[in-house]
N, C-alpha and C positions, 0 to 999 in steps of 0.2 A: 654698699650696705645692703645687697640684693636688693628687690622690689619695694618701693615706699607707694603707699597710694595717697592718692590726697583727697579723698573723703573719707568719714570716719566709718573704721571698720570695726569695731566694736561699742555696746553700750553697755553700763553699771545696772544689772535687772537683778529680782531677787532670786537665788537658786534653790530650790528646793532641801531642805536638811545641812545647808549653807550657809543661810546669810544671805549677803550681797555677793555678786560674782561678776566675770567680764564675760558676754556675748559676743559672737561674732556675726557684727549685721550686714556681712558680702563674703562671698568665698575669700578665704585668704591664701594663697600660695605658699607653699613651702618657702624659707627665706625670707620673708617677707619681716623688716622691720616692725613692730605693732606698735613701740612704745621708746621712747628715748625721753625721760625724763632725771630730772635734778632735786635729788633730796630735798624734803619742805624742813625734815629735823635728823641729823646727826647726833651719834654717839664722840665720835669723834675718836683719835688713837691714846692709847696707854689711860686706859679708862682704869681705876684701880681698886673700885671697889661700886656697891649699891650706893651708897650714897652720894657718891662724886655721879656718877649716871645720874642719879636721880637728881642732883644739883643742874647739870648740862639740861636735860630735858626742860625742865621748868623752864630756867631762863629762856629757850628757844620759844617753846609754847608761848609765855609771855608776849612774843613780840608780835605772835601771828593776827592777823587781821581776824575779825569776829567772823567771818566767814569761814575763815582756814581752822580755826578753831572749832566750830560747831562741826568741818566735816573731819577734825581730827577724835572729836570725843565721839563719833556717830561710829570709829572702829572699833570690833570684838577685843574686849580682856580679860583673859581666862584664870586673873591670879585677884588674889583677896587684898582690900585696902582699907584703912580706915580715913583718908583725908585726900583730898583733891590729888595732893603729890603723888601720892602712892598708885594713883588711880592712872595717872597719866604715865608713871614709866612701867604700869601693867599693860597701859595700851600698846606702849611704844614695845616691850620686852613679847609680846603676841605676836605686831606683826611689822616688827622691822626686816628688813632683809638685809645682808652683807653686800658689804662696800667696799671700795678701798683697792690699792694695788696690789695687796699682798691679803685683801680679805679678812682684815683685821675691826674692820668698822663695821657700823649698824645705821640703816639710817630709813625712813618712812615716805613712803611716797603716794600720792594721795591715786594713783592710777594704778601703778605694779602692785602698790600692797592688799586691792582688791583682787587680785588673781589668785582663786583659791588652788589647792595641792589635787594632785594625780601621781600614781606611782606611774602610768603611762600617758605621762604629760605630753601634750601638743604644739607646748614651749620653751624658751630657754631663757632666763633672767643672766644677765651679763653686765661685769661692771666695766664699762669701756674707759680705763684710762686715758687715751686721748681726745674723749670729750667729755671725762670728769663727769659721765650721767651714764646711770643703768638704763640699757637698752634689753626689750624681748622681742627674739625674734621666733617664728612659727619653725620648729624644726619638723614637721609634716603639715601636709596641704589641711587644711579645718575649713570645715561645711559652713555657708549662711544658718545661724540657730546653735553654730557648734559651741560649749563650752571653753573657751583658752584659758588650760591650766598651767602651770609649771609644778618642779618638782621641790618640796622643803627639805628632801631627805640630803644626809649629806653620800649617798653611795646608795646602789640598787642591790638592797639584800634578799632574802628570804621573804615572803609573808610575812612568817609571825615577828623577826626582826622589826620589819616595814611599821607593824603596826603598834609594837612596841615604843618607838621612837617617836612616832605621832601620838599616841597619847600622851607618855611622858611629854612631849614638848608642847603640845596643840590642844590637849584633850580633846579630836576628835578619830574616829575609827573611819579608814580612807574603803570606800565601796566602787574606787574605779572596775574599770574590766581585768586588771592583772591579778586585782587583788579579790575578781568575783569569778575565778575559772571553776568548774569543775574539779573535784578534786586530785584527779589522774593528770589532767593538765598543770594542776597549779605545783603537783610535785615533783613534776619535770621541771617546771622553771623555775620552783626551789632550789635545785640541785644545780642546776647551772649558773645562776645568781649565787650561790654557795661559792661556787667553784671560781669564779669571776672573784669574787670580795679575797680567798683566800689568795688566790694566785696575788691580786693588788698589795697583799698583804706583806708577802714575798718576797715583790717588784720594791716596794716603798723599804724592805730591810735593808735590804743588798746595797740602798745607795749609787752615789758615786762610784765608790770602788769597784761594785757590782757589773758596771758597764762593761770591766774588762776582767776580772776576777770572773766574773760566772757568766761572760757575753754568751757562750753558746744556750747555757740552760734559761738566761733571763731571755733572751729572744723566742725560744722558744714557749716560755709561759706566756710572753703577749700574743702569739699567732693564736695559741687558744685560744684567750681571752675574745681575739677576731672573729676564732670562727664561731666559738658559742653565742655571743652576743650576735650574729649571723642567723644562728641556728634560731635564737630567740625571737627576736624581729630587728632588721636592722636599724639599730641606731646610732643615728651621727651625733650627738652629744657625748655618746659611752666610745667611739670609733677616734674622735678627734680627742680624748685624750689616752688611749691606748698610741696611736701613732708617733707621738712625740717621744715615748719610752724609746718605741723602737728605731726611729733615726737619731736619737743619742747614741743608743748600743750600736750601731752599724757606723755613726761616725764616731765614734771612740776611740774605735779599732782600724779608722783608716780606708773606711769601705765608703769609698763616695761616689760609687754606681748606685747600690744600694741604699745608700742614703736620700739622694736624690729623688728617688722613687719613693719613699714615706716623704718623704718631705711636699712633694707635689698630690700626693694621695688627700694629705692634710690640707691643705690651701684651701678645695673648694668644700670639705666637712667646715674650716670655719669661714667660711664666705656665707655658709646658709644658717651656721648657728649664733657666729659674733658679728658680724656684718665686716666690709671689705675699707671699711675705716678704723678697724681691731690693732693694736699694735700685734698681733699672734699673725695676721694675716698678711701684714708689713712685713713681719719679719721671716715669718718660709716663703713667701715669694723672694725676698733676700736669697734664702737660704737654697731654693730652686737652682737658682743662679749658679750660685756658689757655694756649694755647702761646707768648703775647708774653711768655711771666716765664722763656723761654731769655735766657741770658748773650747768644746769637747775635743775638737780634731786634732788627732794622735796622740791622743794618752794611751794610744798602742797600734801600732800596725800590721799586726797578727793576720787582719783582715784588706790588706790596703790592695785597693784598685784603681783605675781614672775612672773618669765622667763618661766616657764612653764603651766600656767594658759590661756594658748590658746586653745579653745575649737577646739575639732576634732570630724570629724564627717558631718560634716554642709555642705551643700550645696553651691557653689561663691555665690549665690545672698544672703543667709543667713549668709556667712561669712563677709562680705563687710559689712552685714548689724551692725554684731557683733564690727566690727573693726571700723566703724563712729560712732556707738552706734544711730542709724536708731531708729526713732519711730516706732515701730511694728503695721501696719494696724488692726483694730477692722474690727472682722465679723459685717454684717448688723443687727443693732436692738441689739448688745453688748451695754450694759451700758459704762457708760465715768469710766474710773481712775481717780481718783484727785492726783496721782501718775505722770504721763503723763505731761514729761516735755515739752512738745512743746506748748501744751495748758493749764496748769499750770507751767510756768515758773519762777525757784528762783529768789531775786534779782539780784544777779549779770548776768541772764539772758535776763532781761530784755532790751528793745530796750533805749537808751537815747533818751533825747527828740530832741536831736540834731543831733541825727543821721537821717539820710537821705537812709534808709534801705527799700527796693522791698521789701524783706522777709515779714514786718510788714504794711508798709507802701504807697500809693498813695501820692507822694506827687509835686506839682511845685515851692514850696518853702514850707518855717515856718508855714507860717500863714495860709497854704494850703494844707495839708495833711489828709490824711483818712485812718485808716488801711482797708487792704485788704484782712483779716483773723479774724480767733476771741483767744483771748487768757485772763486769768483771773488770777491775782495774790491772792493768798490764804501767809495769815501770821497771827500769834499770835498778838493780842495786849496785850502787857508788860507795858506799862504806858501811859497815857495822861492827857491834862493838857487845860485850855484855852486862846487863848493869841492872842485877835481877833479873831481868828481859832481854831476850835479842832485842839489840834496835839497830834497826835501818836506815840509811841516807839514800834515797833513790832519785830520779831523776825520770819525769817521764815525759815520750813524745818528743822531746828534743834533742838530747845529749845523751848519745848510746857510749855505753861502756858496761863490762861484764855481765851478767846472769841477770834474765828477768825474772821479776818477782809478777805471780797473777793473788788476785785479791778480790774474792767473790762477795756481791755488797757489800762493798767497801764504802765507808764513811767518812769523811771529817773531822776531826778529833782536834781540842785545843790539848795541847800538854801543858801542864804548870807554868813550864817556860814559855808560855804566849806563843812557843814555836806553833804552827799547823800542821798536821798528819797526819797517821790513819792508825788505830790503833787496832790491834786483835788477837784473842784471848783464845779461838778456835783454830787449830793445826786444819781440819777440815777444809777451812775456808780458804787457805792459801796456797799454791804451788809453785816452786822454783823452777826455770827453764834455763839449759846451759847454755842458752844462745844471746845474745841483745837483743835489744828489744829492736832496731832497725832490722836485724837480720831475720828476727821472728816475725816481724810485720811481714816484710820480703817472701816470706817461706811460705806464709801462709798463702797469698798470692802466687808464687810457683805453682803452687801445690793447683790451685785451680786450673792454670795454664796447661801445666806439664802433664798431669795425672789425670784427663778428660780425655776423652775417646771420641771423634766426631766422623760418624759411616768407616770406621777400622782404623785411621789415621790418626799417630802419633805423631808427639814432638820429643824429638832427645833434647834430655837435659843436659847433654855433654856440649854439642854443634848448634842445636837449633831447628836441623833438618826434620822433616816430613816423612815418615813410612807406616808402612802397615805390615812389619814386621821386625819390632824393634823387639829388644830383649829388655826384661823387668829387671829392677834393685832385687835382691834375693833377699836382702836385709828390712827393708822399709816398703818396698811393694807400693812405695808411690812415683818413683820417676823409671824412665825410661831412656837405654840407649843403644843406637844405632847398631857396636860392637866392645868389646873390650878396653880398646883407646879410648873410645869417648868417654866410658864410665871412668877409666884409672885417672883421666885429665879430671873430670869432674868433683873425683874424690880427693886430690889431690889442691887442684889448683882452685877451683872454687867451691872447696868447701864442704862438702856433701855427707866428709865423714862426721864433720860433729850435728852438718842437719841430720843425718840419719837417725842420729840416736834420739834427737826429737821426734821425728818423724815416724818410729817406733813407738814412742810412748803412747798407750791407751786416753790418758787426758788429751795431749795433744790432739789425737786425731776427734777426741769427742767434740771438744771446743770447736773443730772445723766442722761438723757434720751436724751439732746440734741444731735443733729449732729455736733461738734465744726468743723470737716472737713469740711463742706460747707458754704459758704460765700455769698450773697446775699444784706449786708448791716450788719448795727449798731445794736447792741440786747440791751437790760439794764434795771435794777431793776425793777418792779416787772417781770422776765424771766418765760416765758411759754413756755409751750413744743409743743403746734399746731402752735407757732411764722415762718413763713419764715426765715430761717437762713442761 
């Protein structure tokens, strides 16, 4: 349970613009247990209305000893009464705190409930099911004289949010230091508290099904979440439950290298903020172990590794980058990937059109949004049909067969029939390729291989061999071969006649030469490479 000391490290003094409040009378350490106490009065579960509450209360009150009672009526109630009853479940409705293993209960305690709020609290209120008592422990080291606060809020938003929800619920206005910066500071951490709550927002839609439906893009929203809250100040309360998101999405999918590594990340975030008798802390050190004995593991294997498939070696910024699976930056003037999930993104990566996502999106409503990036979906079409509309069956990423279809912002789209896919009204935005989508992935990679010049030396595309005086495609001007035989085997035998005709086209070659990393505005069919992007 980290550090317990056994003299008393706090005392009940009066706080200025507060009330009563807890001091801390010795340094207290990070980790450090302060409180493990057992409700004096419950709510209790499937409470159904005010009245039934206010029936529980009474009776409980009733039984307390005259003592317990005098320091029960000596706490703050910020609601209006006309009769004892009403008086007592306004005290209790001020300052109960949640209970329970699913956080369903309310319940008062004569120690924790004098711990008044900070949005940049020094504490953590915890309800430890396996000893049935709320425990707080100090999630940063706090000075002999220091105030120990915890937080009432249920999520770290905005200011005005923050302050919103405190009076509504508290009627008082929080003057911590998050909530006293400077104005340039306080809208920086507006903005990333913004962005934190949105992304949570996200995370909590997507679900279960989420884990493997949108694994790459939800992983991706938690690392942010990591580093902004980094960026912020680090905090292990907001850390310990970002983590958990992300070794569900990594064991999902079958990644239990990966997983292993959030999972042991977490351990010691709740060894300093729930103590190491937590059922949370029981069970990832479990899970440390052995992470395939989650309920989660392989509801897909898309990502599946062993326990020892952790690269060694790598540098933090390179390991990090391995462990969120980081889009690896292109040197200047690198050709594009069509590989490069961030800017060819699978379906189930794609933004819905109902989402309300910064990553992809400018928007002030539906009917008002603009992405704020460029991204292009690439898929096989498998069948189509006419029915008012072309419509298309495609297939992407996995099952190559006939002519790929590209699809610039492309979206998510429910059709009447509950089907999923992508709907689009602009010719502009889409372009057909005679190739598969395997074989255009391929080419695009050729194309960097073959059609690169390193101190005069080529590679034929025909052999394979090496010279510095090979002869150029006359048609396509991107491969290269040694003499006549190698080009006719090449156009022949693997192919080159129908890449060619890709390999000509003005889109195609934009698509490889573009900068998709810079942003400037909207790009769309026929794409050129001297475009502003």
């Amino acid at each position: 349970m980290g550090v317990t000391a056994s003299l008393p490290m706090y005392a009940v003094e009066d706080v200025p613009g507060k009330g009563k409040g807890l001091i801390a009378t010795k340094d207290i350490p990070k980790g450090t247990r302060i409180i493990s106490e057992k409700p004096i009065i419950a709510s209790g579960r499937h409470v159904a209305d005010m009245e039934q509450l206010q029936i529980r209360i009474c009776q409980q009150v009733s039984s307390l000893s005259e003592g317990q009672q005098r320091e029960f009526f000596s706490m703050d109630n910020i609601y209006p009464y006309t009769n004892s009853t009403e008086r007592w479940r306004g005290i209790f409705r001020t300052n109960a705190l949640r209970i329970g293993p699913v956080l369903d209960e309310e319940g008062i305690f004569f120690k924790a409930c004098r711990i008044n709020h900070a949005c940049d609290n020094n504490a953590q209120n915890f309800w430890n099911e396996n000893l049935n008592q709320l425990t707080i422990h100090a999630v940063r080291d706090i000075r002999k004289g220091e105030e120990i606060t915890i937080s009432y809020l249920g999520s770290r938003r905005n200011r005005r949010a923050r302050q919103e929800e405190l009076w509504e619920n508290f009627k008082f206005t929080c003057s911590c230091r998050l909530c006293s910066l400077p104005p340039d500071q306080s809208r920086d951490s507006d903005s990333k508290l913004d962005r934190i709550h949105e992304l949570d927002c996200i995370i909590d839609q997507g679900g279960v099904p989420g884990l493997v439906s949108s694994a790459r893009r939800m992983l991706s929203y938690i690392d942010e979440q990591v580093r902004l809250w980094n960026e912020l100040t680090p905090n292990e309360v907001s850390l310990a439950r970002a983590y958990p998101d992300a070794f569900q999405i990594a064991i999902a999918n079958g990644d239990l290298a990966r997983g292993r590594i959030f999972a042991e990340r977490l351990v010691p975030l709740y060894l300093t903020t729930i103590g190491d008798d937590s059922p949370e802390v029981i069970q990832y050190s479990k899970l440390v172990r052995d992470p395939a004995t989650h309920d989660y593991y392989g509801m897909s294997m898309k990502w599946k590794t062993t326990l020892d498939e952790v690269p060694q070696g790598l540098g933090p910024k390179e390991f990090e980058d391995w462990l969120w699976k980081r889009r690896k930056e292109t040197a200047q003037g690198q050709l594009a990937g069509l590989r490069d999930p961030e800017t060819f993104p699978s379906f189930d990566d794609l933004p819905d059109e109902r989402d309300f996502e910064s990553k992809y999106f400018e928007c002030r409503d539906m009917a008002n949004r603009r992405p704020v990036r460029h991204w292009c979906f690439l898929a096989e079409i498998r069948d189509f049909d006419f029915f008012v509309r072309l419509h298309m069956t495609v297939k992407d990423s996995q099952i190559q067969k006939g002519y790929t279809v590209a699809i610039l912002y492309a979206v998510r789209h429910a059709f009447m029939s509950c089907e999923p896919g992508i709907r689009h009204e602009n010719p502009q935005m889409m372009k057909i390729f005679p190739l598969s989508l395997d074989r255009l992935q391929n080419l695009s990679e050729n194309v960097q291989k073959f059609s690169t010049e390193l101190d005069g030396v080529r590679i034929c595309h025909g052999c394979g061999k090496k010279g510095t005086s090979l002869k150029q495609c006359g048609k396509c001007s991107s491969f290269w071969y040694c003499n006549r035989v190698c080009q006719k085997a090449d156009w022949i035998e693997k192919g080159h006649k129908a890449e060619c005709k890709v390999l000509k086209d003005p889109d195609w070659r934009a698509m490889l030469h573009r900068k998709w990393d810079e942003f400037n505005g909207h790009v769309h069919f026929p794409l050129r490479i001297g475009e502003s992007s």
